[in-house]
C-alpha positions as CSV (number, residue, x, y, z in Angstrom):
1,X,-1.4,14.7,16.5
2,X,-2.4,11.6,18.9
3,X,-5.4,10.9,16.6
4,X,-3.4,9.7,13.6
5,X,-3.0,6.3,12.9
6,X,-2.9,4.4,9.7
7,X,-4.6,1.1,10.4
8,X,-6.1,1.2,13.6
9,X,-6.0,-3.0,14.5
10,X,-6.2,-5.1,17.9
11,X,-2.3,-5.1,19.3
12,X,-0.6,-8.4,20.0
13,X,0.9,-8.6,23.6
14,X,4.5,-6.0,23.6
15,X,6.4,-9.5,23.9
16,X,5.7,-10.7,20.6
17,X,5.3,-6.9,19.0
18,X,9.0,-6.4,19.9
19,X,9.7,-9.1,17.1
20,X,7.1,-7.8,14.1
21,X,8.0,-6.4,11.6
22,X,6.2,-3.3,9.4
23,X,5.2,-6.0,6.8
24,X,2.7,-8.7,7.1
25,X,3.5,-12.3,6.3
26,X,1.9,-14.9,4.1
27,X,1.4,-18.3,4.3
28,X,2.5,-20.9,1.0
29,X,-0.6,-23.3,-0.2
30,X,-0.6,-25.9,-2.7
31,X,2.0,-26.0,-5.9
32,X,4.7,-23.5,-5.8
33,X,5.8,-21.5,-8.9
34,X,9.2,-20.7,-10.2
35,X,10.0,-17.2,-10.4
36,X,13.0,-17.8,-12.1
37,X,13.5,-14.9,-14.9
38,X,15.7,-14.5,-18.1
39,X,17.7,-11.6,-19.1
40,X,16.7,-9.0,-22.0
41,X,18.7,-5.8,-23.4
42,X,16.5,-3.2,-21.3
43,X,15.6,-2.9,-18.0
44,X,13.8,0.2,-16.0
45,X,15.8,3.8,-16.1
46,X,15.7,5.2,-12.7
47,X,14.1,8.8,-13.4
48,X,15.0,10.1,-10.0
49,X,15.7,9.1,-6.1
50,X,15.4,10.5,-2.8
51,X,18.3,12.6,-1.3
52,X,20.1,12.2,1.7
53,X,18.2,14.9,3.8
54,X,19.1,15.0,7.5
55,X,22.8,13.8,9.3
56,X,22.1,10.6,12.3
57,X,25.0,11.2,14.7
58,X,22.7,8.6,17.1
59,X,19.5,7.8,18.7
60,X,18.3,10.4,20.5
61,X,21.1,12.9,19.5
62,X,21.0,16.6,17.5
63,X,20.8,16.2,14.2
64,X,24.2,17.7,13.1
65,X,24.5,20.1,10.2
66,X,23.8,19.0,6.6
67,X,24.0,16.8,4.7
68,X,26.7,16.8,3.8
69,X,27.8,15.9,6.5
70,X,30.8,16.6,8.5
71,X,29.7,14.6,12.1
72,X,27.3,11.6,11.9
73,X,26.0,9.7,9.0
74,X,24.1,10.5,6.2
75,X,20.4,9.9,6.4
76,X,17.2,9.9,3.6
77,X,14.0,10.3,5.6
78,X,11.8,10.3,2.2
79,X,10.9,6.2,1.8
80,X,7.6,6.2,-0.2
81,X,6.4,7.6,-3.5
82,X,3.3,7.2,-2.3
83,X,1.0,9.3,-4.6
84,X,1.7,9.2,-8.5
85,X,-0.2,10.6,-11.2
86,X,1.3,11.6,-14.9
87,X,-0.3,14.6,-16.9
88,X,0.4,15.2,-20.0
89,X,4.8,14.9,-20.1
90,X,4.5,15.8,-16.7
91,X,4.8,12.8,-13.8
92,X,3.6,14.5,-10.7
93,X,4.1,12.7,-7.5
94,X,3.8,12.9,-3.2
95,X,6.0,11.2,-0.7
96,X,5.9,9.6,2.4
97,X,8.8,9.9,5.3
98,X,9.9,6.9,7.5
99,X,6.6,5.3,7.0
100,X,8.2,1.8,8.5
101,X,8.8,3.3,11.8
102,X,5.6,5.4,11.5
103,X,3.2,2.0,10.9
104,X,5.3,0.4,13.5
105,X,4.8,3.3,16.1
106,X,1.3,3.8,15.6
107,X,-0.4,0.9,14.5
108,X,2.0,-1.4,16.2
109,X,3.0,1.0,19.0
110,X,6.4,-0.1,19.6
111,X,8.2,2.7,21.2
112,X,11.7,1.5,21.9
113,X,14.6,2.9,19.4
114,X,15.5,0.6,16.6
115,X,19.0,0.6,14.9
116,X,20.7,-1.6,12.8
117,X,22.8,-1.6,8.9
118,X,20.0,-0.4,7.4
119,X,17.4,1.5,9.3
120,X,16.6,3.4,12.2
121,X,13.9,4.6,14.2
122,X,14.0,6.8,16.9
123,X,10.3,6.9,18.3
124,X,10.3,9.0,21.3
125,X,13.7,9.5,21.4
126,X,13.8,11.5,18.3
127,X,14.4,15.2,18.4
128,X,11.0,15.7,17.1
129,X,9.3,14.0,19.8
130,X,11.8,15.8,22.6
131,X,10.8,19.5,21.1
132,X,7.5,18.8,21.3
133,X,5.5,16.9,24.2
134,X,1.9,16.8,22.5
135,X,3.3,14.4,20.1
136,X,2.8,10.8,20.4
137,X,5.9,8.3,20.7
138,X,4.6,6.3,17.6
139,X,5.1,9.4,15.2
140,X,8.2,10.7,16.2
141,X,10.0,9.7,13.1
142,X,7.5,12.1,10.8
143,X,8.8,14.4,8.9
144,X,6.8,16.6,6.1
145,X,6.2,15.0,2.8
146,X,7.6,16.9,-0.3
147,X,5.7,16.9,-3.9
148,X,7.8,16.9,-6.8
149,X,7.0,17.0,-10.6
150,X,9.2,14.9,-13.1
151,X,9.0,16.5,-16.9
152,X,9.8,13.7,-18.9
153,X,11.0,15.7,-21.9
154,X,13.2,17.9,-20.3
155,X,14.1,15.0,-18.0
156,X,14.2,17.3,-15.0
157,X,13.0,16.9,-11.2
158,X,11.8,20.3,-9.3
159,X,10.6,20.4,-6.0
160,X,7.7,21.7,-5.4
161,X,7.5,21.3,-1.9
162,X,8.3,24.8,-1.2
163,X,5.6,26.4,-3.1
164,X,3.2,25.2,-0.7
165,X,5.2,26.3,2.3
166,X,5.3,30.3,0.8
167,X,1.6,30.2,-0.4
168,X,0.5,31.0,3.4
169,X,0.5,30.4,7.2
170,X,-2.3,28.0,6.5
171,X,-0.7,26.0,3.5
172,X,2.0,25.7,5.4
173,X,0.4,24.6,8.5
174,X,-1.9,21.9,6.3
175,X,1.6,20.7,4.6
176,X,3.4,20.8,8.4
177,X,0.5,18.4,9.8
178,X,0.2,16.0,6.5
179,X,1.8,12.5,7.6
180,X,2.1,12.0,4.0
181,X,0.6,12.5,0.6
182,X,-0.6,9.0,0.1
183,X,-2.6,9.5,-2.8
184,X,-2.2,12.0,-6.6
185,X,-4.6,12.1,-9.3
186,X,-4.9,14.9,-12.1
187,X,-7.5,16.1,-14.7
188,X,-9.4,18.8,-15.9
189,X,-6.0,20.7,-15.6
190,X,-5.8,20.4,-12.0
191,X,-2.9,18.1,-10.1
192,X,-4.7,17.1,-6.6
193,X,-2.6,15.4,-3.7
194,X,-4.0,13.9,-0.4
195,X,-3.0,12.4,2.4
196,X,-4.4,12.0,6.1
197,X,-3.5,15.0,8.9
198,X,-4.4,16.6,11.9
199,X,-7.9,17.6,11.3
200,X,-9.1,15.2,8.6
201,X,-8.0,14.8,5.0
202,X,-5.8,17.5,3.5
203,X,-5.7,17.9,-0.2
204,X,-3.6,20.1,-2.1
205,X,-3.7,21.4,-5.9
206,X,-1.2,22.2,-8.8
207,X,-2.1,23.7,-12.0
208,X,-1.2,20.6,-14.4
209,X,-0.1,22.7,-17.2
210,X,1.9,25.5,-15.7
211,X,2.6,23.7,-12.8
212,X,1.6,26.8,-10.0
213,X,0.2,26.1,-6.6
214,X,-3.6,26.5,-6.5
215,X,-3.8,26.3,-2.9
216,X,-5.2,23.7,-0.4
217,X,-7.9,22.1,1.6
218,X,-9.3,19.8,4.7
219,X,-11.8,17.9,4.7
220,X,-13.0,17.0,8.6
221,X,-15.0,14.5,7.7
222,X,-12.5,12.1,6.1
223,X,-9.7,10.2,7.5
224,X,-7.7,8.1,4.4
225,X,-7.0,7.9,0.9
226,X,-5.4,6.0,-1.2
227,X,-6.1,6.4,-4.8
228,X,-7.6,8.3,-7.9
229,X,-9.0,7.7,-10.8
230,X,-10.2,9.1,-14.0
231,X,-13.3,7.7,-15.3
232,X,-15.4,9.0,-18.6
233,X,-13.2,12.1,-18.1
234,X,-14.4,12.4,-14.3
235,X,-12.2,12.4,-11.5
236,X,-13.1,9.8,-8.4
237,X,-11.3,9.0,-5.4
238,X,-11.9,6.3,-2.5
239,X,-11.9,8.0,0.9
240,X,-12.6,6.4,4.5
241,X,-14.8,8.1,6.8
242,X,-13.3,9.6,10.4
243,X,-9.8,8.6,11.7
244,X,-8.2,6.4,10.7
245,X,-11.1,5.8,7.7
246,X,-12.4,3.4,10.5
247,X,-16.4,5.1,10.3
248,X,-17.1,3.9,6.8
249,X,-16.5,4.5,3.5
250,X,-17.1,7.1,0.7
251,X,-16.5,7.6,-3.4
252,X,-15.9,11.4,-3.9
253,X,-16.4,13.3,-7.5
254,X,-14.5,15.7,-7.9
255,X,-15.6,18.8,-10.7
256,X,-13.7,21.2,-9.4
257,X,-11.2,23.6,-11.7
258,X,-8.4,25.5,-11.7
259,X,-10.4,28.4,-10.2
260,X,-12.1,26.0,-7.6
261,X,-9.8,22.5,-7.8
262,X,-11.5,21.5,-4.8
263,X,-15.6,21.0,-5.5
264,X,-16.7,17.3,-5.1
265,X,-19.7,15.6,-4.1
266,X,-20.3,12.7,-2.2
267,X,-21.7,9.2,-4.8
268,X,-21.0,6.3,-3.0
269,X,-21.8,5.6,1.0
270,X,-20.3,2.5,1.8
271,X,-20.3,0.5,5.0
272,X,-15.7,0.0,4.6
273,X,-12.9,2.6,3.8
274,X,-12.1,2.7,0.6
275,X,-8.8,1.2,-0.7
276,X,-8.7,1.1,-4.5
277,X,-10.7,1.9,-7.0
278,X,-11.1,1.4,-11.8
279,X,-13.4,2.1,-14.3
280,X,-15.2,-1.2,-15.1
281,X,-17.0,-1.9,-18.1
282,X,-19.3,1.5,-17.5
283,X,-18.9,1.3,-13.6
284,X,-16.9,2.1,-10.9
285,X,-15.3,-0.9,-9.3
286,X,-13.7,-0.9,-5.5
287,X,-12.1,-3.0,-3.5
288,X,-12.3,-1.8,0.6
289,X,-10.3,-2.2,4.4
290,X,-12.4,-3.3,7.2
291,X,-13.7,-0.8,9.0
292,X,-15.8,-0.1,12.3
293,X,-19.0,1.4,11.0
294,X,-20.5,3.3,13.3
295,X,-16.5,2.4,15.9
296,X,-19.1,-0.6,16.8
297,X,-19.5,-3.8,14.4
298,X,-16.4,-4.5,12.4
299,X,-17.8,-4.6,8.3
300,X,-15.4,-6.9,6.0
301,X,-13.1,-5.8,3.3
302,X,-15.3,-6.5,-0.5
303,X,-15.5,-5.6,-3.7
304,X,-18.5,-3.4,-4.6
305,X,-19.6,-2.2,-7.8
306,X,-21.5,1.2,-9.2
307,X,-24.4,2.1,-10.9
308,X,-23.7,2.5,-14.7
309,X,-21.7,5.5,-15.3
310,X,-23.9,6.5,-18.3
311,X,-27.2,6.9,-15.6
312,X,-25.5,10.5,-14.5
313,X,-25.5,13.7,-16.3
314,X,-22.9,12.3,-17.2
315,X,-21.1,9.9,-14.6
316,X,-22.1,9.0,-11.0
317,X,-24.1,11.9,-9.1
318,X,-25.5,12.0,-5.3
319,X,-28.3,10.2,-6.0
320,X,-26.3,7.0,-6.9
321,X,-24.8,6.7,-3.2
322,X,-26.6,4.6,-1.9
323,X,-27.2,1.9,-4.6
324,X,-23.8,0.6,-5.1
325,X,-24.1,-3.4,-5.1
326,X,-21.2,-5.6,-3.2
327,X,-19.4,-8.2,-5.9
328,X,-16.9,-10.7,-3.5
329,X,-16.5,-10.2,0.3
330,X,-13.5,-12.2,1.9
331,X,-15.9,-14.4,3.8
332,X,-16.7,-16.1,0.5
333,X,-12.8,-17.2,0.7
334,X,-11.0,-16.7,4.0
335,X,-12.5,-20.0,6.1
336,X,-11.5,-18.7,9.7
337,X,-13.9,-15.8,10.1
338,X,-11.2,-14.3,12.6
339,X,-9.0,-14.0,9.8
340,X,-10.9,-13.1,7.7
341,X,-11.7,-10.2,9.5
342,X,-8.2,-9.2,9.6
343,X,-8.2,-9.2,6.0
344,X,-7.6,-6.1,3.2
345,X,-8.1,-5.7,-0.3
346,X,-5.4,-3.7,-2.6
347,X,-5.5,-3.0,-6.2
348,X,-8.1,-3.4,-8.8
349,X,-7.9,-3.6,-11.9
350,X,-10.5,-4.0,-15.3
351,X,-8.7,-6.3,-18.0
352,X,-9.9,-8.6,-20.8
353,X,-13.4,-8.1,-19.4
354,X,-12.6,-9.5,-16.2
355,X,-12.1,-7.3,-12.6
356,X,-9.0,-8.3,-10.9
357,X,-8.3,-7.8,-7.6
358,X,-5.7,-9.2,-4.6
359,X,-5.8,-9.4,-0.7
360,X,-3.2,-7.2,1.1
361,X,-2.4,-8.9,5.3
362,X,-1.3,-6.4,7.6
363,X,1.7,-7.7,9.8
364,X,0.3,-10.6,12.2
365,X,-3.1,-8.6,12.5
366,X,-5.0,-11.8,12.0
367,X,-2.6,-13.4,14.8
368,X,-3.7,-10.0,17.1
369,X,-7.4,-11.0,16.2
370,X,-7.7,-14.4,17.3
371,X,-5.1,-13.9,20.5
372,X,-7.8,-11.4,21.4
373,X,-10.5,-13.8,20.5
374,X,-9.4,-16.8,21.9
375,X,-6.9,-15.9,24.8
376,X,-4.1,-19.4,24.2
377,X,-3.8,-20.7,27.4
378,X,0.2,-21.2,26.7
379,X,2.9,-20.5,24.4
380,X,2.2,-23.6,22.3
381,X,-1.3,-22.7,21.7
382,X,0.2,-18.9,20.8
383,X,2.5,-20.7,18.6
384,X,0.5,-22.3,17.0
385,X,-1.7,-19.3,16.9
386,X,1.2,-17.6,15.3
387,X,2.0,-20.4,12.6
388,X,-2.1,-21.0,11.1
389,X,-3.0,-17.3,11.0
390,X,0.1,-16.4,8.1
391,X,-1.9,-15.4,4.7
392,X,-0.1,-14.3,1.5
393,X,-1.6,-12.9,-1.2
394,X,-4.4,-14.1,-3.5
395,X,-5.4,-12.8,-6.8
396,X,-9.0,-13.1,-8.1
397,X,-11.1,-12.2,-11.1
398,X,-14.3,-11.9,-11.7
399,X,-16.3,-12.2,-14.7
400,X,-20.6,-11.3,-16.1
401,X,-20.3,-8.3,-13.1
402,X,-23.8,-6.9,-14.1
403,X,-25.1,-10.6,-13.5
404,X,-26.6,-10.8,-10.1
405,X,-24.0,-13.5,-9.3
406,X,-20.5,-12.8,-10.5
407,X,-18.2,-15.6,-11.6
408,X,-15.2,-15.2,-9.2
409,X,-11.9,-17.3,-9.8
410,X,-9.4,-17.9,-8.0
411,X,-5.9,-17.4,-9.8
412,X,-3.1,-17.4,-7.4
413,X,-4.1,-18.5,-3.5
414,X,-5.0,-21.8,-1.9
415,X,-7.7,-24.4,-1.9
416,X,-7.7,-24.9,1.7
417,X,-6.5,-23.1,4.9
418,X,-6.1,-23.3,8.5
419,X,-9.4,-23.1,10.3
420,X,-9.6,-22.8,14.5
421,X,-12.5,-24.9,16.1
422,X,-12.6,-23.4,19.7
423,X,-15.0,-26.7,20.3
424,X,-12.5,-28.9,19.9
425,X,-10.7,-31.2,22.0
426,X,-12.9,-30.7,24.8
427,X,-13.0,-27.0,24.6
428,X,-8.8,-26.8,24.2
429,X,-9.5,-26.2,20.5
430,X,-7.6,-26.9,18.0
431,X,-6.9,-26.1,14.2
432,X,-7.2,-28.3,10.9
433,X,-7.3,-27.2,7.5
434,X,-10.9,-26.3,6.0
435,X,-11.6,-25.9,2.3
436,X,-11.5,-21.9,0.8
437,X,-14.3,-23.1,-2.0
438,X,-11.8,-22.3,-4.6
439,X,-9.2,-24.1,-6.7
440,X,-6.2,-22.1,-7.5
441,X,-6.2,-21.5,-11.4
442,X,-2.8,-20.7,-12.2
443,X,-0.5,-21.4,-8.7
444,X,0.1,-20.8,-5.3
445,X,-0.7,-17.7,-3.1
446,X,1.9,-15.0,-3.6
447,X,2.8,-15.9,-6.8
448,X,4.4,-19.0,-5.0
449,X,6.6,-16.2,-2.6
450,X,5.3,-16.3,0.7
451,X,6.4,-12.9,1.9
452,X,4.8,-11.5,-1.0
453,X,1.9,-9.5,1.3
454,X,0.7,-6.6,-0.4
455,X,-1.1,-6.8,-3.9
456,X,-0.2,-3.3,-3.8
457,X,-0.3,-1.6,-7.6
458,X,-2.1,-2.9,-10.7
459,X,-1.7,-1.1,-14.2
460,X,-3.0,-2.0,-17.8
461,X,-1.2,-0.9,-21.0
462,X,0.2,-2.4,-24.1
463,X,-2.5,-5.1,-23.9
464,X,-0.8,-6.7,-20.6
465,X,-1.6,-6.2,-17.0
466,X,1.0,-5.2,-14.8
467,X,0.8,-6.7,-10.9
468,X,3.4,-4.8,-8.4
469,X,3.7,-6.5,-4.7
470,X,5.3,-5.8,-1.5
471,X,7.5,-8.6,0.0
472,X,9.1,-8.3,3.0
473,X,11.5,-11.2,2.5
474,X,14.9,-9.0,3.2
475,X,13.8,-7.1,6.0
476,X,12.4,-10.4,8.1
477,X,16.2,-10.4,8.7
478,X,15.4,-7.9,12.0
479,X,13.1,-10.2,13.5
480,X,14.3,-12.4,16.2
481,X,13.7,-15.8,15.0
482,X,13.1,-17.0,18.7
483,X,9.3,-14.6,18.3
484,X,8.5,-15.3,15.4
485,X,9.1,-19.0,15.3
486,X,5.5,-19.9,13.9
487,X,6.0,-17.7,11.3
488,X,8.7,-19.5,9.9
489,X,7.3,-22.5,10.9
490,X,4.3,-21.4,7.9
491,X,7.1,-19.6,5.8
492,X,10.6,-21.0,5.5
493,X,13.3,-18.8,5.3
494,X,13.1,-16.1,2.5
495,X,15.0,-17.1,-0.6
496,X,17.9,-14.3,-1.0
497,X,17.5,-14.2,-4.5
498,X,14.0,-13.0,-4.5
499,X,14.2,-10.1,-2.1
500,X,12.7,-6.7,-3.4
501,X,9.3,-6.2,-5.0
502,X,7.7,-8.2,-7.4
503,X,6.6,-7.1,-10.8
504,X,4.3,-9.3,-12.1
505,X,2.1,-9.3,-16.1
506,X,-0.7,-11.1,-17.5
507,X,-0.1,-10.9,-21.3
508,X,-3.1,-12.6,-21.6
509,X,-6.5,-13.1,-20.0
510,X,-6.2,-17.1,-21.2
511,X,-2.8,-17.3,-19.1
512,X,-1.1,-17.2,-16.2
513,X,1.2,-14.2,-15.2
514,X,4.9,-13.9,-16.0
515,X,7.7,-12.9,-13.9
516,X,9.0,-9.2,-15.3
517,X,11.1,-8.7,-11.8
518,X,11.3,-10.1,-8.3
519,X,14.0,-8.6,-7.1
520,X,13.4,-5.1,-6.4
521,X,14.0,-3.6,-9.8
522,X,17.6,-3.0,-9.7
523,X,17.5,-2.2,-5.8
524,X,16.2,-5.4,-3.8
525,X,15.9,-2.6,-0.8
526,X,12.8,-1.5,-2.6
527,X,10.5,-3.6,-0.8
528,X,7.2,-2.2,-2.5
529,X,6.0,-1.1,-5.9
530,X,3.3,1.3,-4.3
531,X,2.3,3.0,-7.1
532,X,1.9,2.8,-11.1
533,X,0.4,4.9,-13.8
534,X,1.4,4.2,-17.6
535,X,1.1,6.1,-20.6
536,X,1.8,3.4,-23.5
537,X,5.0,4.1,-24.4
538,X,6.2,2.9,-20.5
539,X,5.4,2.7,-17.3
540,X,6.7,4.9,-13.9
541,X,6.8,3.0,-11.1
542,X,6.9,4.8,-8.1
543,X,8.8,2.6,-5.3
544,X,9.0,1.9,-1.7
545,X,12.0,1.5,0.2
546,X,12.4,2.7,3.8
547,X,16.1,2.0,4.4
548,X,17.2,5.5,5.7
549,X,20.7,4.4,6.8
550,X,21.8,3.5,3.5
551,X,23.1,6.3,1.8
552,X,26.7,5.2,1.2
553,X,26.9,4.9,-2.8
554,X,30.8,3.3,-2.6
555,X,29.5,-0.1,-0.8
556,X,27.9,-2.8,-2.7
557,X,24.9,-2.8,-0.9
558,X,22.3,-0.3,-2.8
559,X,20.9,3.2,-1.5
560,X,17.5,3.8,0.7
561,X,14.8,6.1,0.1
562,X,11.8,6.5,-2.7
563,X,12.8,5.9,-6.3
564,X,10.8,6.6,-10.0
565,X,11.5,4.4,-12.2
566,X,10.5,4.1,-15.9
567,X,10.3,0.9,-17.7
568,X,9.6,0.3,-22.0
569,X,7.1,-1.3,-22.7
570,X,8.0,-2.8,-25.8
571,X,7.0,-6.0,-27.0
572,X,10.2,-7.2,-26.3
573,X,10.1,-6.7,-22.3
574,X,6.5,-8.0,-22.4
575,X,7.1,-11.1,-24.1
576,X,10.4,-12.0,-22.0
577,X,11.3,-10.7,-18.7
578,X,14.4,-9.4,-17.0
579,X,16.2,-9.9,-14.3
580,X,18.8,-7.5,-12.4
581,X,21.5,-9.0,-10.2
C-alpha cells in the first residue's frame, strides 16, 4: 500500500517534523475580530457518535479483547465523517480512521510512536504494521472505514459497513484497501461513496431508497476525491488524476443507475486536483490543490469555472473538457511565490450572486517549500523561515463570473504579507512585508483566529451561508514549543476559549459573517467541521475529531471520535448565535 499518500509535499528536515503537528498554522494580519458569542435556547442535537472499537493496552502491544474492555483502555479508531450526503430522510455518510496519525505518517513521515492524554499513534509499532511487512510505517494506524446511514424519522443509525464485506471477495477486498471514504454524494436513487485505495479510486453504491448494496468499483486512473455535487439534477464530482491526485485534475458525470450506479464520463481536464466544487449561476464552479502535471512542473491551486450548464443535452458533456476558463489563482494574492505554491483551496460556495471560496495551508508545507528552496544557512534564518511562512485562512468572493475579468474581494485575510528577497543583504536574503493587492473587507485572516487553517465546509440554506473551519488551537498543545518557536512567534498562544471548530454565517451578502460557534460544537475536541449538507429545516454537520484515547464519559474532558450533529435553522439561531461551554 506504499503508493498512498494524501498530500504528497516537500518534507521539512526530521528535526523540525518531530515537532509538527497534523494541522497547518496561520498567520494573524491587520484588525482582529471578536469572536465573542451570546447564548440562545437551542444548540446542535448530536444525532450519533463513533464507538469505542478496539482496547490500547500500549504501543506496540496485542490489542486485548473488546471493548469492553477487561485489560487496557478503551480506544475509537473512527475520527472523520468524512463523506456526507442526505437523501430524502435518509443522511448517509463514510468515515475516516486515525486520519491524524495517517497524514502525519505519510505526508509527514514521522514514524516514531506518539502517546499522550488524548491520542495515540503507533506507526510501525502497531500490530497492523507487525502482521504485515509490505505495509509502510506511515499507515500503520489504518483501519477500514465503515458507511452508516442515519434515518432521521425513525432516528436510528445502522451500519452498513457489513453489507459491503458479505457482497463478495472483491467488495470486500476494495473496502479492506480503502484508506477512507472521503467523499458521498446521492441522486437518481443511487448513494455513491469514494475514497482513495490501493489501485486508484474505489467507489461504492447504495440504493438510496431501500438502502441495499449495489456493489462497487475502481477506477485506476484516479487518485482523490473530495466532494459531490448535484447540479440541474446531474451528479458531478472533483477527482485528481494518479496518486496522490498529483497528475492533474478531472470533473466526472456521473449518469449511472441503480442497475449501473457507476457510468460517468469525463467533462472537465484540468491542469490541478480537484478539491471542491457548486453549481454557479448555470456553471460549475471549482476551487483545486496544486498538483504536478505531468510529476514535472508544480500548477497552482485556482478557481476555474464551466461552460454554461444549459450548452449540454442537458448539462456538461465530453466535449466541454477542455474549455473550462480559470477565475482567481493564488498568485493574484499570495506575494511569496514559494508560498504560494504551497497553497490549497477548500470549499466553494454560490451565494447572493457572488462565488465564495477560502484557502486551506497544509502544516508548515510552505515552511518545507522555501527550506527546500533556499537552504538557511543557520537556525536563525530557519527561524525566521519558520515564523514568515505561517498563513491562516482567507475568504474571497467573486462577482460578474461570465465577465472576462471577475471582481474578486477580499473578505477576511490580509493586505500585506511576508515576502523573501533571496537578493538581499548581499545575497543573505532577507524578508519584509509586500502588499497582497487586496484590502481585507470585513477582518482579519481566519476570522481574526490564527489556527483557524482549513476553510473546510461551506453550506447555503435559510437564506444564510454557513462557513465550517478547522483550527488546531487545542492540539498545538503536543508541539514542543522549543521547534516550533517561529510559529508562535507569527501566532501567539491559542486562546483556550476558542478551541474546537468554527462555525461561521453570512446572513447577508451586504455583511460580514457572524459567530454561530467557535468552540467545537459542544465538544472543543472536534477540531474540524469537514462536512455539511442541509435540507432547510437544519443542517448535519459531520465532524472531525481524532482523539482516540478519549473515551472515558465520567471525566470532564469530552469523548474522541466522529460525531453528526444536527442544528435548527430557525430564524432564531441565525439571527443570534450560541455558544456551549
Amino acid at each position: 500500500m506504499h503508493r498512498i499518500r494524501f498530500i504528497a509535499r516537500s518534507l521539512l528536515p526530521a528535526a523540525i517534523l518531530a515537532a509538527v503537528p497534523v494541522l497547518t498554522v496561520g498567520q494573524a494580519a491587520d484588525a482582529a475580530v471578536t469572536t465573542q458569542t451570546t447564548r440562545v435556547s437551542a444548540g446542535p442535537e448530536k444525532l450519533a457518535k463513533a464507538p469505542p472499537d478496539e482496547c490500547f493496552a500500549g504501543v506496540g502491544k496485542p490489542y486485548p479483547p473488546g471493548p469492553p474492555c477487561k485489560d487496557g483502555k478503551a480506544k475509537v479508531n473512527q475520527s472523520y465523517v468524512w463523506g456526507l450526503t442526505k437523501s430524502g430522510n435518509r443522511v448517509w455518510f463514510g468515515t475516516g480512521a486515525n486520519v491524524q496519525c495517517l497524514t502525519l505518517g505519510t505526508s509527514l513521515a514521522q514514524s516514531t510512536p506518539t502517546q499522550n492524554d488524548d491520542y495515540v499513534c503507533e506507526y510501525g509499532s502497531s500490530q497492523l504494521s507487525q502482521k504485515n511487512g509490505s505495509l509502510i510505517a506511515g499507515l500503520g494506524d489504518w483501519r477500514a472505514p465503515k458507511v452508516y446511514l442515519y434515518d432521521t424519522s425513525s432516528k436510528k443509525l445502522t451500519d452498513k459497513t457489513g453489507d459491503i464485506n458479505k457482497a463478495s471477495g472483491d467488495d470486500s477486498r476494495r473496502l479492506n484497501t480503502t484508506i477512507g471514504f472521503r467523499a458521498a454524494g446521492s441522486n437518481n436513487g443511487v448513494v455513491l461513496l469514494g475514497g482513495p485505495g490501493l489501485l486508484g479510486l474505489n467507489l461504492f453504491a447504495f440504493d438510496s431508497d431501500s438502502g441495499r448494496y449495489l456493489g462497487s468499483t475502481s477506477l485506476s486512473a484516479y487518485g482523490n476525491i473530495r466532494r459531490f455535487v448535484v447540479a440541474d439534477g446531474v451528479l458531478y464530482t472533483g477527482v485528481g488524476i494518479g496518486p496522490s491526485g498529483l497528475g492533474g485534475g478531472a470533473v466526472l458525470r456521473f449518469d449511472g443507475n441503480k442497475s449501473n450506479p457507476f457510468k460517468y464520463t469525463v467533462v472537465a481536464n484540468l491542469p490541478a486536483q480537484v478539491a471542491d466544487l457548486t453549481a454557479h449561476q448555470g456553471r460549475i464552479a471549482v476551487t483545486t490543490w496544486p498538483s504536478f502535471g505531468g510529476y514535472t512542473k508544480l500548477t497552482a491551486a485556482g478557481v476555474w469555472l464551466s461552460p454554461r450548464l444549459s450548452d449540454g443535452k442537458p448539462g456538461l458533456t465530453k466535449d466541454d473538457a477542455n474549455a473550462w476558463k480559470q477565475v482567481w489563482s493564488v498568485y493574484q494574492y499570495e506575494p511569496d511565490p514559494v508560498v504560494a505554491r504551497s497553497y490549497g483551496l477548500g470549499s466553494i460556495a454560490s451565494y447572493g450572486g457572488y462565488l465564495y471560496w477560502g484557502t486551506m495551508h497544509v502544516p508548515l508545507d510552505a515552511t518545507a517549500a522555501m527550506v527546500k528552496a533556499y537552504k538557511p544557512a543557520n537556525d536563525q534564518q530557519g527561524a525566521l523561515a519558520v515564523k514568515n511562512t505561517q498563513r491562516t485562512i482567507s475568504l474571497f468572493r467573486a462577482g460578474n463570473t461570465d465577465k472576462s475579468s471577475p471582481s474578486v474581494e477580499l473578505l477576511y485575510g490580509a493586505s500585506q504579507l511576508p515576502k523573501y528577497d533571496p537578493k538581499a543583504n548581499n545575497g543573505a536574503g532577507a524578508w519584509a512585508l509586500a502588499s497582497t493587492g487586496y484590502k481585507p473587507k470585513y477582518g482579519a485572516a481566519g476570522f481574526g483566529n490564527p489556527y483557524n487553517t482549513y476553510t473546510w465546509s461551506m453550506v447555503v440554506t435559510k437564506g444564510s451561508l454557513y462557513v465550517g473551519t478547522m483550527d488546531w488551537g487545542y492540539i498545538s498543545r503536543y508541539s514542543p514549543a522549543a521547534a516550533l518557536g517561529g510559529v508562535r512567534a507569527a501566532l501567539g498562544t491559542p486562546d483556550q476559549k476558542s478551541y474546537g471548530a468554527d462555525l461561521w454565517a453570512f446572513d447577508s451578502p451586504q455583511g460580514a459573517a457572524k459567530p454561530v460557534n467557535t468552540t467545537g460544537l459542544g465538544n472543543y475536541l472536534s477540531y474540524g467541521i469537514r462536512n455539511m449538507v442541509a435540507d432547510g429545516s437544519a443542517i448535519y454537520l459531520g465532524m472531525a475529531n481524532p482523539m482516540n484515547l478519549r473515551t472515558n464519559t465520567g471525566d470532564n474532558v469530552p469523548e474522541g471520535g466522529w460525531e453528526l450533529l444536527r442544528l435548527k435553522t430557525t430564524a432564531d439561531i441565525q439571527a443570534r448565535p450560541y455558544h456551549l461551554s
